[in-house]
C-alpha positions as CSV (number, residue, x, y, z in Angstrom):
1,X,0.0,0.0,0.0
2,X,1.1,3.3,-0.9
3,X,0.9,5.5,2.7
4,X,2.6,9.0,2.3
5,X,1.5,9.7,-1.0
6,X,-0.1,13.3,-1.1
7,X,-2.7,14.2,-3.7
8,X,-2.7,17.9,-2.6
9,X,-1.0,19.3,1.3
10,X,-4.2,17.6,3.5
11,X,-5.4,14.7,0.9
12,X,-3.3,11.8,1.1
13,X,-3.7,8.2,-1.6
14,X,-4.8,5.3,-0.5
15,X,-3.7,2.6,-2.8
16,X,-3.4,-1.0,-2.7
17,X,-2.1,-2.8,-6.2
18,X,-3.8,-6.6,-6.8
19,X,-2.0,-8.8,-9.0
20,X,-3.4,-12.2,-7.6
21,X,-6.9,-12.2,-9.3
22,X,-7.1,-13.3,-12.2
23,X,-11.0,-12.2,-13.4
24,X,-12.3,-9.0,-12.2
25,X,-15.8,-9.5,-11.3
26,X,-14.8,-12.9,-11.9
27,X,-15.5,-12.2,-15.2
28,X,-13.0,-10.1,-16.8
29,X,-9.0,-10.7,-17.2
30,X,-6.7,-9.2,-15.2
31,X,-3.5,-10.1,-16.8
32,X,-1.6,-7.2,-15.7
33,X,-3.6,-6.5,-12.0
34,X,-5.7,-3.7,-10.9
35,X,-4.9,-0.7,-8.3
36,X,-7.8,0.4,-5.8
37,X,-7.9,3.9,-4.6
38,X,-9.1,5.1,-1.4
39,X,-8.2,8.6,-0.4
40,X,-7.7,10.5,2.9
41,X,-8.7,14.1,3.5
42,X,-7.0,15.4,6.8
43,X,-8.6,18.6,7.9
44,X,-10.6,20.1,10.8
45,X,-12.5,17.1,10.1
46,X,-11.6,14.1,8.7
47,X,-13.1,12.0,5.4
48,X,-11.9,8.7,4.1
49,X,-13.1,8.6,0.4
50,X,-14.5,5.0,0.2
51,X,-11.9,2.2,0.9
52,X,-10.4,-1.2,-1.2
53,X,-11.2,-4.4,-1.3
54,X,-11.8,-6.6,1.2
55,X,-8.7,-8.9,2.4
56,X,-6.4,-7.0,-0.3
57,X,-4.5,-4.8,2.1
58,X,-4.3,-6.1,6.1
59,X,-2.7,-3.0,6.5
60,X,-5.4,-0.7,5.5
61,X,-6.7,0.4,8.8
62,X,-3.2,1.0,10.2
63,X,-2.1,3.2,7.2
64,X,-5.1,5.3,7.9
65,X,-5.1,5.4,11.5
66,X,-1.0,7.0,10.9
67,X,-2.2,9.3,8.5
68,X,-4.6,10.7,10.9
69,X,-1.8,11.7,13.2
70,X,-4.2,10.6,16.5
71,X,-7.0,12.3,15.0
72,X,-10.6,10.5,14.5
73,X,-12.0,9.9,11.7
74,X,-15.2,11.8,11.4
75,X,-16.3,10.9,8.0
76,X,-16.3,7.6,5.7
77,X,-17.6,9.2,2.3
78,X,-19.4,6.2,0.2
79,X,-18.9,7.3,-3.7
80,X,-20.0,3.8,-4.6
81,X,-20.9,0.7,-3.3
82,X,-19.6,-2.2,-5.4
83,X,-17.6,-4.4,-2.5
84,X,-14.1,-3.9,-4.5
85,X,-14.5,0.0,-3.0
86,X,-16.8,-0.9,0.2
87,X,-15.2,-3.9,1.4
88,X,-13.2,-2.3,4.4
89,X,-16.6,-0.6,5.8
90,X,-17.5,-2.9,8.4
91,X,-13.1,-2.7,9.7
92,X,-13.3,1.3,9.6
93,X,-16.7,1.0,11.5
94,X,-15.0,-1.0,13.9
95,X,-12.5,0.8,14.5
96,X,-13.6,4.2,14.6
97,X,-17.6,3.6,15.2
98,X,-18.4,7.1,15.9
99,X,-17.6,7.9,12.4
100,X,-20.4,9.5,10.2
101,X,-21.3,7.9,6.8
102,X,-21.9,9.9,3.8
103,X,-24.1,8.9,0.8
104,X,-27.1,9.0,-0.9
105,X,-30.5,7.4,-0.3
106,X,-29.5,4.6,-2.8
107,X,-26.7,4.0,-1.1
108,X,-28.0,3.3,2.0
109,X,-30.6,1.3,0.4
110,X,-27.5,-1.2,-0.8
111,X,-25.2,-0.3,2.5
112,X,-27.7,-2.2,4.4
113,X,-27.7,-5.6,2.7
114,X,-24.1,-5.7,3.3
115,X,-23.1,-4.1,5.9
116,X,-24.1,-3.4,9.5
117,X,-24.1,0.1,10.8
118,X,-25.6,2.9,13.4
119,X,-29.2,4.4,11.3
120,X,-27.7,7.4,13.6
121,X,-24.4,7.0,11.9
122,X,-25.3,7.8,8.4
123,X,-25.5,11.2,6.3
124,X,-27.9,11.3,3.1
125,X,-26.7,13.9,1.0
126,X,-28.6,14.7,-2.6
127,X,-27.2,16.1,-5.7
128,X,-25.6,19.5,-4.9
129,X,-25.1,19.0,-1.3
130,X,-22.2,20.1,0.6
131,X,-19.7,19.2,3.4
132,X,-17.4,21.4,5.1
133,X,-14.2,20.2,6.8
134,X,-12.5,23.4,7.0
135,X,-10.1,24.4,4.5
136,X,-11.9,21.7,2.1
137,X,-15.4,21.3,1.1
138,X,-16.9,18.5,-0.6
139,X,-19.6,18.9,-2.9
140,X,-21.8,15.3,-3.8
141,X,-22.8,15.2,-7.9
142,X,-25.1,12.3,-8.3
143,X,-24.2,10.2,-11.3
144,X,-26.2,6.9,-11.2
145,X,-25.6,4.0,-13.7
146,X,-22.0,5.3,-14.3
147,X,-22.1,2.2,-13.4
148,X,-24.4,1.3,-10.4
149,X,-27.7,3.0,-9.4
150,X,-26.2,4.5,-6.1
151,X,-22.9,6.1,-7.2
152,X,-21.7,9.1,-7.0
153,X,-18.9,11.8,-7.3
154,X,-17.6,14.3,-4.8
155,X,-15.6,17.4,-5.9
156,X,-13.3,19.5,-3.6
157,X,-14.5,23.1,-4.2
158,X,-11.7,24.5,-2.4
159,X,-8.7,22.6,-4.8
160,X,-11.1,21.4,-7.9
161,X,-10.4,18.0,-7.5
162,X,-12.8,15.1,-8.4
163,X,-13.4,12.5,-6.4
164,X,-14.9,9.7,-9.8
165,X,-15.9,6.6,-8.3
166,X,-15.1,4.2,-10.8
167,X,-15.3,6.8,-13.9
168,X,-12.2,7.4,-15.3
169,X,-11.1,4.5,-14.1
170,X,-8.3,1.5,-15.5
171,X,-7.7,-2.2,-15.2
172,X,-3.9,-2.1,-14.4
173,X,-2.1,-2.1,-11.6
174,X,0.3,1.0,-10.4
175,X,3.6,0.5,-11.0
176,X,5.6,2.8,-9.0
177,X,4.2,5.6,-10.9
178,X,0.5,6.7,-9.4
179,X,0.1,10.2,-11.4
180,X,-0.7,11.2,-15.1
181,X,2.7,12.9,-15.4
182,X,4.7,9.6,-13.5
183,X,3.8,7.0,-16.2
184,X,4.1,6.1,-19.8
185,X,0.2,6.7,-20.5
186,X,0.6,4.8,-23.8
187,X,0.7,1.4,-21.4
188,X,-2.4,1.9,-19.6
189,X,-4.6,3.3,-22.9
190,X,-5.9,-0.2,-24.0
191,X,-6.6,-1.6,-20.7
192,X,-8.7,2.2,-19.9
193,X,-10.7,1.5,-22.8
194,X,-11.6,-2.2,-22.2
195,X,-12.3,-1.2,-18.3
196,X,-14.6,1.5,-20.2
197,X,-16.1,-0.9,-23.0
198,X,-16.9,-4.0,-20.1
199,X,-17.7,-1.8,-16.7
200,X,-19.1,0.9,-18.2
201,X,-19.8,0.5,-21.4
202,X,-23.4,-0.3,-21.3
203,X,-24.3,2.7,-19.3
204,X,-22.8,5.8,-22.4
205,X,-26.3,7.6,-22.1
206,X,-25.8,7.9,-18.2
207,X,-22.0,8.8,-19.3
208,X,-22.9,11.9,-20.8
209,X,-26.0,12.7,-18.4
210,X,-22.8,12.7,-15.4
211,X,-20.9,15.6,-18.5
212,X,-23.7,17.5,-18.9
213,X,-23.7,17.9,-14.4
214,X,-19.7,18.7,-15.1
215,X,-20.1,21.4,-17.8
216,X,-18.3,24.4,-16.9
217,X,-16.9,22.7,-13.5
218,X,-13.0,23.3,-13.3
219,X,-11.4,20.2,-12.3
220,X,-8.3,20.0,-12.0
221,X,-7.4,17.0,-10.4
222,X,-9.7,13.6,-11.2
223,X,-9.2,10.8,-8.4
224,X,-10.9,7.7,-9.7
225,X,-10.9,4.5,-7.7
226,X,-8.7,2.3,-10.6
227,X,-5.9,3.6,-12.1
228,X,-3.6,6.6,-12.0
229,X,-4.4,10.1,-10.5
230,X,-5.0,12.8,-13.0
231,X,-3.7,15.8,-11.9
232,X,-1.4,17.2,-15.1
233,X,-3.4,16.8,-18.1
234,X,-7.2,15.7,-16.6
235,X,-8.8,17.1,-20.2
236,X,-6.9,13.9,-21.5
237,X,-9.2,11.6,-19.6
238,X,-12.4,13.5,-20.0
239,X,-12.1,13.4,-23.9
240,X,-11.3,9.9,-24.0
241,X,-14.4,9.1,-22.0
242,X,-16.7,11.3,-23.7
243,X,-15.7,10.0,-27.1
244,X,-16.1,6.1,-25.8
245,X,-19.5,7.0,-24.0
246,X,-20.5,8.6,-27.4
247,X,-19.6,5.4,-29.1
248,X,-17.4,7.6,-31.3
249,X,-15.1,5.5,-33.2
250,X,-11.4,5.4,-35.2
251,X,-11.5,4.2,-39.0
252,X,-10.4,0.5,-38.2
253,X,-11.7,-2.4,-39.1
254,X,-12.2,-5.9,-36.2
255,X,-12.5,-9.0,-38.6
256,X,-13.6,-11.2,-36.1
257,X,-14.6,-14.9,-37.0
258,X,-15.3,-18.5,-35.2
259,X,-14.1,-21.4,-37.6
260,X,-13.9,-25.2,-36.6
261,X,-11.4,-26.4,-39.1
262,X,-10.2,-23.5,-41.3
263,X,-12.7,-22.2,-44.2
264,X,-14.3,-19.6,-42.1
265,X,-10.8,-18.3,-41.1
266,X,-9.6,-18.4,-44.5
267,X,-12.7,-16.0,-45.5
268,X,-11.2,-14.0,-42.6
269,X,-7.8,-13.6,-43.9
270,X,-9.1,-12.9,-47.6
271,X,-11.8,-10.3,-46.2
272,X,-9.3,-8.2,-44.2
273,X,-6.9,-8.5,-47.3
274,X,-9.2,-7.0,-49.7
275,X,-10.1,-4.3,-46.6
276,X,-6.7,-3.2,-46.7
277,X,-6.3,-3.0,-50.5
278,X,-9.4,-0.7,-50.0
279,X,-7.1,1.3,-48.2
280,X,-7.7,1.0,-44.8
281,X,-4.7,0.8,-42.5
282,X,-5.8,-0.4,-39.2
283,X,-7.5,-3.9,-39.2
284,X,-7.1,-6.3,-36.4
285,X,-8.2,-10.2,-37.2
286,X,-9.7,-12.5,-34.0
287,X,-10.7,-15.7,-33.3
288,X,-13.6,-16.1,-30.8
289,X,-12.9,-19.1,-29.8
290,X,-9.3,-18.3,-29.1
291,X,-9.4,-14.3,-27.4
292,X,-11.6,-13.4,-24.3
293,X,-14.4,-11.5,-25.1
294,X,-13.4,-8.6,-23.2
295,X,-10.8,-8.0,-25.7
296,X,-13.1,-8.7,-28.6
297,X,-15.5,-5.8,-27.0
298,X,-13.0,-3.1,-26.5
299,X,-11.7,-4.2,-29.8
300,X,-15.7,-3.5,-31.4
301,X,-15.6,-0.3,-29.3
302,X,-12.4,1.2,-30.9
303,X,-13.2,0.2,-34.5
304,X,-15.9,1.8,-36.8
305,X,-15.9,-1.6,-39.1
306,X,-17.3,-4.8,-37.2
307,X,-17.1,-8.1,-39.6
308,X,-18.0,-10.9,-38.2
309,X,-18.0,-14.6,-39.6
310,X,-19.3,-18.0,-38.0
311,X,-19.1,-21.5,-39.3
312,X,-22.6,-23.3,-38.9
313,X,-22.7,-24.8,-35.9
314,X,-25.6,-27.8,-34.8
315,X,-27.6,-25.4,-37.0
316,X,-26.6,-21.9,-35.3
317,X,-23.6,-20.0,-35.0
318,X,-20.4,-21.2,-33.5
319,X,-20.9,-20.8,-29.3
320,X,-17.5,-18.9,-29.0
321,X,-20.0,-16.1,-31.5
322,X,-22.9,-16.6,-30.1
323,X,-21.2,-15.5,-26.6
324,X,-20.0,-12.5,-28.5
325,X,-23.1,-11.2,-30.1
326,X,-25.1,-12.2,-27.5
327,X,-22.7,-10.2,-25.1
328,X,-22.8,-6.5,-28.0
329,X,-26.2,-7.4,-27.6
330,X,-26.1,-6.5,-23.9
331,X,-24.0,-3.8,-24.6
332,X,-26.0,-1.9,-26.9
333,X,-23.4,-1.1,-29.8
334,X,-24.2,1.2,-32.3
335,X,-23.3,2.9,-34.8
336,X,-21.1,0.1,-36.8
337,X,-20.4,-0.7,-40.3
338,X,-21.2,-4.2,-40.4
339,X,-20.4,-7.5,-42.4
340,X,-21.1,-10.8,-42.1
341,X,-19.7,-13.9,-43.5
342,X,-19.6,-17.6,-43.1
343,X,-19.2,-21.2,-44.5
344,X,-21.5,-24.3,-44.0
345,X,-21.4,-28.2,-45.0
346,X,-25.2,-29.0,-45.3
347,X,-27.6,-26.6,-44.1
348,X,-25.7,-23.5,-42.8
349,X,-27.0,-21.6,-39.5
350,X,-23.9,-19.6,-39.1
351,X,-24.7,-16.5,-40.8
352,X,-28.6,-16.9,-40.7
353,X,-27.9,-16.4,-37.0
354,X,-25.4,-13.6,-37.6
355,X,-28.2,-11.9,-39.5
356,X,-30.4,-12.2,-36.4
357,X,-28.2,-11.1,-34.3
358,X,-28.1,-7.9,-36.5
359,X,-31.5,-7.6,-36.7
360,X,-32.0,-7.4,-32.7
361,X,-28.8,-5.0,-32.5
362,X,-30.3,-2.7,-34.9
363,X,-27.1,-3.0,-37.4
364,X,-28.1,-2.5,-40.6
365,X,-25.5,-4.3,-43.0
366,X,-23.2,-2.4,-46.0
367,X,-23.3,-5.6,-47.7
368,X,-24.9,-8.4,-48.4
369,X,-23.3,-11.4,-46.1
370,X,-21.5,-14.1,-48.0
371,X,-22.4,-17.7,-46.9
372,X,-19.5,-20.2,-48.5
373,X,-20.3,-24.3,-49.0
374,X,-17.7,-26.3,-48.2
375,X,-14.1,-25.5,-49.1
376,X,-12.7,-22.1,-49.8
377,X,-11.3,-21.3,-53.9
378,X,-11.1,-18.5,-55.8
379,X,-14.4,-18.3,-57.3
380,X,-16.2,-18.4,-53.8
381,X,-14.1,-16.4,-52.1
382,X,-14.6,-13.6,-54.7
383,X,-18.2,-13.5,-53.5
384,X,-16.1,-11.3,-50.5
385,X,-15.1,-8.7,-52.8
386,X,-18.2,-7.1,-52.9
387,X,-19.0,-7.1,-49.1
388,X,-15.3,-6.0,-48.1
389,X,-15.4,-3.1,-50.9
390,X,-18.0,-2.0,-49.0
391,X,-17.1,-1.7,-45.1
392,X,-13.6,0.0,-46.4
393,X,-15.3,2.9,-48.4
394,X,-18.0,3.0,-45.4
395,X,-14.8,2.9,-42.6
396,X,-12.9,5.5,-44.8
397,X,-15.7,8.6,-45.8
């Protein structure tokens, strides 16, 4: 855990860096860690700003009983509740259980399924509330569904900084360097935008409903509880997740494809060719059945062109694509130029699926989708021309 580290002279970071899980939410790979934040405001009164993981640091309540100095803590500020930012609650309450809790009425709603607590204890704030400490005072911005119902931010009026919850946030762990202007950003940018694309993702519309409260705020500092601290270039984060929320995209193409012994991937290979003789410079090729499908989504997330091709499978799509549609399904993604392509032996299913699947997704197609029999050769594969033609001239205007 990182103890001394000071955000500004009276807030102090409280991070502890997890490189043991290997899914977050037991879901998503971790294959270089995640960091939680917790923060410490030492003032006339005192405010932890939510706390870690359960079991991740046994040090936790010592590092913030030093930082204190022998003062109590007064406040435990609850941004949001997911138990990978709550799960020291029931220690800090413990410990200091004349400490006031902060949060919101959805909060409390969650707080008490978990956790038990004082009703005296607790603090509902509402959106635009404040809470003086001294020199710093904390206002509460309500931003639910970026990404739970109940979460929320709190800005410092006094030094414009932003305390995010988990917006702005990265898979990653902190590597020595905890600030923007510490670390190569260029490391953490694909693992920001697939903790975007699978935390967040879903919930764009709320994204940009949290902007619109921000509009005209200066912030100056954005303390999010994954990832590094932004306190040189904060504008750098804020564009990235405005343009991911917006579903904004760069002129690349994902040819992604599920193949059981070859032809599909073949039509793959051939498709992104022709792509790139379109002109088209950035093209990334997958295989379902071989790359997680968190890296598939923040792949579809960055890339304006989505192709996707199954081999028939029991009369459907391949299961490694059907996890994948049925997962940009959930998602909601929009605003793709889409082809589809497949082979079959008998009676197909593969890209009669695919074509459902883009039905319910609302993705109209450039092209019309190209279902192969049997073995790849020139003449079939030809029947690609057309449909690769047109998500290159549709990726490129």
């Amino acid at each position: 855990m990182f103890t001394n580290v000071k955000v500004s002279d009276r807030i102090y970071h409280l991070g502890v860096n997890d490189r043991r899980k290997h899914l977050f939410e037991n879901l998503w790979p971790l294959p270089n860690g995640v960091a939680y934040n917790s923060y410490l405001i030492v003032d006339d009164k005192t405010a932890l700003m939510d706390t870690i993981e359960m079991g991740s640091d046994r040090n936790f309540i010592s590092s913030v009983e030093r930082l204190l100095g022998g003062k109590e803590l007064d406040y435990l500020v609850i941004n949001h509740m997911e138990p990978d930012h709550s799960g020291e609650i029931d220690a800090v309450i413990t410990r200091w259980p004349n400490v006031r809790i902060v949060g919101n009425a959805k909060t409390f709603g969650i707080l008490k399924n978990y956790y038990s607590h004082n009703a005296d204890s607790i603090i509902e704030v509402k959106d635009g509330d404040t809470l003086s400490l001294g020199h710093h005072c904390l206002k509460f911005v309500l931003t639910p569904w970026v990404h739970w119902p109940e979460t929320m931010m709190s800005y410092d009026l006094t030094e414009s900084i932003l305390f995010s919850a988990d917006a702005f946030g990265s898979f990653g762990t902190l590597d020595g360097g905890i600030f923007d202007d510490e670390i190569n950003f260029d490391y953490y940018i694909d693992d920001m935008r697939r903790y975007y694309s699978n935390i967040v993702g879903k919930y764009g519309g709320m994204v940009q409903k949290a902007y619109a409260k921000l509009d005209g705020v200066d912030v100056k500092t954005i303390c999010p509880l994954h990832g590094p601290i932004w306190r040189t270039d904060p504008g750098r984060v804020l564009a990235l997740y405005d343009k991911w929320s917006r579903q904004e995209s760069d002129k690349a193409v994902v040819v992604i494809f599920a193949s059981m012994y070859g032809n599909t991937e073949l039509m793959a290979d051939y498709i992104a060719r022709r792509i790139c003789e379109a002109g088209v410079k950035d093209i990334r090729v997958y295989d379902a059945s071989k790359t997680h499908p968190s890296y598939l989504i923040s792949e579809v997330w960055r890339a304006r062109g989505l192709v996707l091709g199954s081999c028939a499978y029991n009369g459907y799509m391949h299961p490694s694509m059907e996890r994948l549609t049925t997962e940009l399904t959930h998602y909601g993604i929009k605003d793709k130029v889409l082809g589809l392509f497949g082979s079959y032996s008998w009676n197909g299913g593969g890209v009669r699926n695919l074509k459902c699947f883009a039905e319910t997704a609302s993705l109209p197609l450039v092209a019309e989708a190209v279902d192969m029999p049997g073995k790849p050769d020139a003449d079939k594969l030809a029947a690609c021309d057309a449909m690769a033609a047109a998500v290159a001239a549709a990726v490129l205007e």
